[in-house]
DOTOR-172358 format. One record per residue (C-alpha): residue in three letters; x, y, z; residue number from 0. Coordinates in steps of 0.1 Angstrom, whole numbers, plus 5000, padded with zeros to 4 digits. Layout:
BEGIN
{aa = Ala east = X north = Y up = Z i = NUM}
...
This chain:
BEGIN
{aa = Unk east = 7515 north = 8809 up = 6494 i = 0}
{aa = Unk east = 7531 north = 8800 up = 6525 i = 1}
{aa = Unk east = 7555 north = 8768 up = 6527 i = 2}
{aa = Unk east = 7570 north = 8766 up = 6560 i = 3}
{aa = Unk east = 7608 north = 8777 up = 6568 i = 4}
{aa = Unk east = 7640 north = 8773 up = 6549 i = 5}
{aa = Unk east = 7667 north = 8754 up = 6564 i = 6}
{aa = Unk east = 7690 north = 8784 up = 6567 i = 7}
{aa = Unk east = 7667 north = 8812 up = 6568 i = 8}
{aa = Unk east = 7648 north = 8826 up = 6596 i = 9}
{aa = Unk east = 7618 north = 8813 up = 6611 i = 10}
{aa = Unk east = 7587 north = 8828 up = 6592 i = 11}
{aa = Unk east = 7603 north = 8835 up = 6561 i = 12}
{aa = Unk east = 7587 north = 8828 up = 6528 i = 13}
{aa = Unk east = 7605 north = 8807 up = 6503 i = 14}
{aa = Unk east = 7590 north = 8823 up = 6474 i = 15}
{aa = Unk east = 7599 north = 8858 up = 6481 i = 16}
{aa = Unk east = 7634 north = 8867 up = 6468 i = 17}
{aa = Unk east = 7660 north = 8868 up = 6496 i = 18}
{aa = Unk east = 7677 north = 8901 up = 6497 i = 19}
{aa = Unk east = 7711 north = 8910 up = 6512 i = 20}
{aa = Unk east = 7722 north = 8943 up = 6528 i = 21}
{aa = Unk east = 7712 north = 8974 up = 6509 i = 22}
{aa = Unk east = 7754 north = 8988 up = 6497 i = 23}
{aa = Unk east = 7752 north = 9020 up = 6484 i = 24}
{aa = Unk east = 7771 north = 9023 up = 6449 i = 25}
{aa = Unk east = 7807 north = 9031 up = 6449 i = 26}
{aa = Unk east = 7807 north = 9070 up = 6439 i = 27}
{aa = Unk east = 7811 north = 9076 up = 6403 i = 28}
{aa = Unk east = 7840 north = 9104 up = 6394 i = 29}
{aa = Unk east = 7821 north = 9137 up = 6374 i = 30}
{aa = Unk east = 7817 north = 9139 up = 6342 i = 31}
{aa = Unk east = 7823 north = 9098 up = 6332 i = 32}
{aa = Unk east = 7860 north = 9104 up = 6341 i = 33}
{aa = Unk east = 7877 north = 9072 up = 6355 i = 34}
{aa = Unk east = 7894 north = 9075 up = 6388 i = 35}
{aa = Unk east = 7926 north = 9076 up = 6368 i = 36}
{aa = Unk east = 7918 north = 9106 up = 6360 i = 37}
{aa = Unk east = 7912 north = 9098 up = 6322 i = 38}
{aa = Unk east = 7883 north = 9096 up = 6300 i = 39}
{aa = Unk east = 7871 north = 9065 up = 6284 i = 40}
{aa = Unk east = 7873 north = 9065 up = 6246 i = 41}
{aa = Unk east = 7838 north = 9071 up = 6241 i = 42}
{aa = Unk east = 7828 north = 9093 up = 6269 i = 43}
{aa = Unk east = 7810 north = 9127 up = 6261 i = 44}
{aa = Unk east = 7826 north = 9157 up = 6264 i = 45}
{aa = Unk east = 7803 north = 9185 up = 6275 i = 46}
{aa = Unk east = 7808 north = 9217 up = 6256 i = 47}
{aa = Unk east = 7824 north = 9200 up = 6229 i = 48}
{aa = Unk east = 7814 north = 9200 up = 6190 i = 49}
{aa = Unk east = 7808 north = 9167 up = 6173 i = 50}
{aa = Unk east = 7823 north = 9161 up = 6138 i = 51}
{aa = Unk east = 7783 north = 9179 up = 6122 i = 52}
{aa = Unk east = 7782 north = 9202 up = 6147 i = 53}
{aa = Unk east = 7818 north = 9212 up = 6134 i = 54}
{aa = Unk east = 7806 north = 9217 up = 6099 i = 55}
{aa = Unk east = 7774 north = 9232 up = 6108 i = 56}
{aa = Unk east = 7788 north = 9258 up = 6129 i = 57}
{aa = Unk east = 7813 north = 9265 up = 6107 i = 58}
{aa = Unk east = 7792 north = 9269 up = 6070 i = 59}
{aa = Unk east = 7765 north = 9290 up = 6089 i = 60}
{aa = Unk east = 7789 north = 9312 up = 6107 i = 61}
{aa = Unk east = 7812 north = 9315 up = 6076 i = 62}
{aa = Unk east = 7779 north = 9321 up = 6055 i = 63}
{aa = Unk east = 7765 north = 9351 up = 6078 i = 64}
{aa = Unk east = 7801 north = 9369 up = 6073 i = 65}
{aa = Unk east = 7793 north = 9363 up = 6034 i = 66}
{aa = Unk east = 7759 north = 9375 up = 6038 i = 67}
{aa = Unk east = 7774 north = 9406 up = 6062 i = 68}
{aa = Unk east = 7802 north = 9418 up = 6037 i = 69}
{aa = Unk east = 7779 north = 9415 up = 6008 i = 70}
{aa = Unk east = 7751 north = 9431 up = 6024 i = 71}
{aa = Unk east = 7776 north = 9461 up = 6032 i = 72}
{aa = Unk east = 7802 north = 9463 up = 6010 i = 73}
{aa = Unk east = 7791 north = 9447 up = 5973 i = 74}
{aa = Unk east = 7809 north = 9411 up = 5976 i = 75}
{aa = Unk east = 7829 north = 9391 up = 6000 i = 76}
{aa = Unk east = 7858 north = 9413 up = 6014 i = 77}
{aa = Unk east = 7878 north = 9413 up = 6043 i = 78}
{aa = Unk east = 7849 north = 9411 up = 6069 i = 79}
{aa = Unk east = 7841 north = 9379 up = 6051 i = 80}
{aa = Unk east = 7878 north = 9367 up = 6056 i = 81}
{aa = Unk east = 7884 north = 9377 up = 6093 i = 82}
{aa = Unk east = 7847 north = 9362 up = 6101 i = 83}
{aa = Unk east = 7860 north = 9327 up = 6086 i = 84}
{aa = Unk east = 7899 north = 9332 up = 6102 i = 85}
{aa = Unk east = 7878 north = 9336 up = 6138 i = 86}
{aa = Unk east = 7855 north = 9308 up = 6128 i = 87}
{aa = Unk east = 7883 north = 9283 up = 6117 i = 88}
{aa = Unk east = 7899 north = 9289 up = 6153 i = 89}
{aa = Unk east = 7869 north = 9287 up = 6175 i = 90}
{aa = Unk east = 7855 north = 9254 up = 6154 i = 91}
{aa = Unk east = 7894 north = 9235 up = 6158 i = 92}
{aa = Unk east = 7893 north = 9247 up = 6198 i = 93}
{aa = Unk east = 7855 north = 9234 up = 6201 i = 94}
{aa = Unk east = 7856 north = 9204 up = 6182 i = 95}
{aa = Unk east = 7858 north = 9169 up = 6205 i = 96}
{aa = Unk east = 7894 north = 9149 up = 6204 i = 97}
{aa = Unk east = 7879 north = 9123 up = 6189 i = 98}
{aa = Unk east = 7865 north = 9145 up = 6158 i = 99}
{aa = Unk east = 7898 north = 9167 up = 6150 i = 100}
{aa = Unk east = 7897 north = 9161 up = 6116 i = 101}
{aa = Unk east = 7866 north = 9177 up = 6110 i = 102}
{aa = Unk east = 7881 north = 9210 up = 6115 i = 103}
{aa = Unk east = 7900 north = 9216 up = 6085 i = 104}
{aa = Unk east = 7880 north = 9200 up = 6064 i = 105}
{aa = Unk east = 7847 north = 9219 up = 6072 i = 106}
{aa = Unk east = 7869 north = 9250 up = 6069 i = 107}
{aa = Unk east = 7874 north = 9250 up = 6028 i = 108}
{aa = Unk east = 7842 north = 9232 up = 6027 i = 109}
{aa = Unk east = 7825 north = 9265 up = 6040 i = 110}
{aa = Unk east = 7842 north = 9291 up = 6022 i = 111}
{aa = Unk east = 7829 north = 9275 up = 5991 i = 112}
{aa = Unk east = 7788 north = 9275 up = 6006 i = 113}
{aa = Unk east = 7797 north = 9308 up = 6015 i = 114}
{aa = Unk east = 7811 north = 9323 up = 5980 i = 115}
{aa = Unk east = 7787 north = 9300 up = 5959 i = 116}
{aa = Unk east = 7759 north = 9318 up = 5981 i = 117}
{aa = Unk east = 7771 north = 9349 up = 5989 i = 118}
{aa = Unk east = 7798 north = 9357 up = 5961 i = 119}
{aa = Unk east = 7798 north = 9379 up = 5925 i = 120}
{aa = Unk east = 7787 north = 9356 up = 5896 i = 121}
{aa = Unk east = 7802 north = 9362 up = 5860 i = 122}
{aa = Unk east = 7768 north = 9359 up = 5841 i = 123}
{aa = Unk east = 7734 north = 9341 up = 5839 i = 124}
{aa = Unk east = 7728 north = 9305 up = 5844 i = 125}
{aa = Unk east = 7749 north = 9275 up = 5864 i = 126}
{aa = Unk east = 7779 north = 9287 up = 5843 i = 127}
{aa = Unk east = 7779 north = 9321 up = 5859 i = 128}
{aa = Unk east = 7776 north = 9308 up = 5891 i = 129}
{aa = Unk east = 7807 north = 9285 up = 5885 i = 130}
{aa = Unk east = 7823 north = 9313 up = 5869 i = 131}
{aa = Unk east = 7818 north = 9332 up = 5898 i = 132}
{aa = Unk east = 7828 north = 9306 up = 5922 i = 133}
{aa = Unk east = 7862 north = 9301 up = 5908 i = 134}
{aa = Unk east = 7872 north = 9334 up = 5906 i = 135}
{aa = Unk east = 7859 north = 9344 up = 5941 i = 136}
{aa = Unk east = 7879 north = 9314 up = 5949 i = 137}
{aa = Unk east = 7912 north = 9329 up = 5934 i = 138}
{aa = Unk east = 7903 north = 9356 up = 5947 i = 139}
{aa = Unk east = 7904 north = 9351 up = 5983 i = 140}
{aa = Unk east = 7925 north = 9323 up = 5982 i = 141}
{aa = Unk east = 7947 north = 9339 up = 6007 i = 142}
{aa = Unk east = 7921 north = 9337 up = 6034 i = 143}
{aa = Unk east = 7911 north = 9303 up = 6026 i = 144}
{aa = Unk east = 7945 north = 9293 up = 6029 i = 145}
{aa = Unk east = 7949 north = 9312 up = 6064 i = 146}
{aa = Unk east = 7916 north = 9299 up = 6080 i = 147}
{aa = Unk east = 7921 north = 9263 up = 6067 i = 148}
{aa = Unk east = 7960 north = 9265 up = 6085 i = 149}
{aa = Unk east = 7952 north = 9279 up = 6112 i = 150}
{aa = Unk east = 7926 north = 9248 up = 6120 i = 151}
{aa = Unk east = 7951 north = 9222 up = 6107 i = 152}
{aa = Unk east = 7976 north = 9236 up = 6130 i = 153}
{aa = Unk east = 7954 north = 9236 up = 6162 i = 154}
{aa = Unk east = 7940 north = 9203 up = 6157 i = 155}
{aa = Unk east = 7975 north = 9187 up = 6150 i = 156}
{aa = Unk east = 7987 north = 9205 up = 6182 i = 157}
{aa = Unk east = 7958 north = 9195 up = 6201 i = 158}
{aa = Unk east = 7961 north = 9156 up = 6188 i = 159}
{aa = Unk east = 8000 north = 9159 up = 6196 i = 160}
{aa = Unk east = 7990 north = 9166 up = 6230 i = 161}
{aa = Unk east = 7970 north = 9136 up = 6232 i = 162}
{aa = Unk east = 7992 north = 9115 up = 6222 i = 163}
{aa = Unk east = 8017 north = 9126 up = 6247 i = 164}
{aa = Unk east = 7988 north = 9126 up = 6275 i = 165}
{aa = Unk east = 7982 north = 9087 up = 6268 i = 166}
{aa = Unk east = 8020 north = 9079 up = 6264 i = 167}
{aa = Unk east = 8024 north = 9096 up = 6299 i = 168}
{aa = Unk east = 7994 north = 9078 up = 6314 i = 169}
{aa = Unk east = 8009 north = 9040 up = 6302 i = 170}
C-alpha cells in the first residue's frame, strides 16, 4: 500500500514501513559481565565458581569417597578419611562464589556426618546401632571435624573481609 510522500521524508518513501536511523554498533561490553569500573554487579556469574549446592554436593561426595577409601582399606574411617575432608574443606571455601561463603562451613560438619553415618563402625543391629555408631565415630574424630570445619570458617571470613574492604575502597 502506497500513500504518497511524507512531509519530511524523502520522495518515494512509504509511510507505512518503519523509518529506520543509522545502524550504531553497541557500545562494547567489558568480559565476563564486569562493569567498566572494574567491578562485578551483585548478581553477575562467576565462572569456575561453586554455588551454595554445588558447595554441599562437592563436599558430601568428596568427603564420602575418603570414607568409602579408608574403610575399604583400612577397617573404618582413619586418617585418610580426615586428610581427604581437611583437603575438601579448603578447596570447597576457595571454590565457593562470594555471594555463597556461608555454605562452606556449614556443608563441612554436614558431610562428615553422611560420611560416618555411611561409611563408619556401627555398635549393633538396627537404627540404634547406627546412631550408636554415629556418635562415637563422631567423638572419635572430632579432632578432624573441628580442623576441616576451621579451616573453611577461616577462609571464608578472610575471603568476605576482603570484600568488604574491596567495596569500601571502590566508594
Amino acid at each position: 500500500m502506497r500513500i504518497g510522500p511524507v512531509p519530511g521524508r524523502g520522495e518515494g518513501e512509504l509511510t507505512g514501513e518503519r523509518a529506520r536511523g543509522p545502524i550504531v554498533p553497541a557500545p562494547a561490553r567489558p568480559p565476563d559481565g564486569a562493569t567498566r569500573s572494574g567491578a562485578r554487579p551483585s548478581g553477575a556469574r562467576q565462572p569456575g565458581r561453586l554455588t551454595a549446592i554445588g558447595a554441599g554436593v562437592l563436599a558430601i561426595v568428596a568427603t564420602l569417597l575418603g570414607a568409602a577409601a579408608d574403610a575399604w582399606l583400612f577397617d573404618g574411617p582413619g586418617i585418610l578419611f580426615g586428610l581427604v575432608f581437611l583437603v575438601t574443606c579448603f578447596q570447597v571455601a576457595v571454590r565457593v562464589r562470594s555471594a555463597d561463603l556461608m555454605a562452606a562451613p556449614i556443608s563441612a560438619p554436614i558431610a562428615f556426618a553422611f560420611a560416618l553415618l555411611l561409611c563408619g563402625r556401627t555398635s549393633g543391629p538396627g537404627a540404634a546401632g547406627v546412631l550408636v555408631g554415629l556418635a562415637e565415630g563422631l567423638a572419635m574424630q572430632a579432632g578432624w571435624l573441628f580442623a576441616g570445619t576451621g579451616v573453611a570458617a577461616l577462609i571464608a571470613l578472610a575471603r568476605w573481609t576482603a570484600l568488604r574492604r574491596a567495596r569500601a575502597r571502590r566508594r
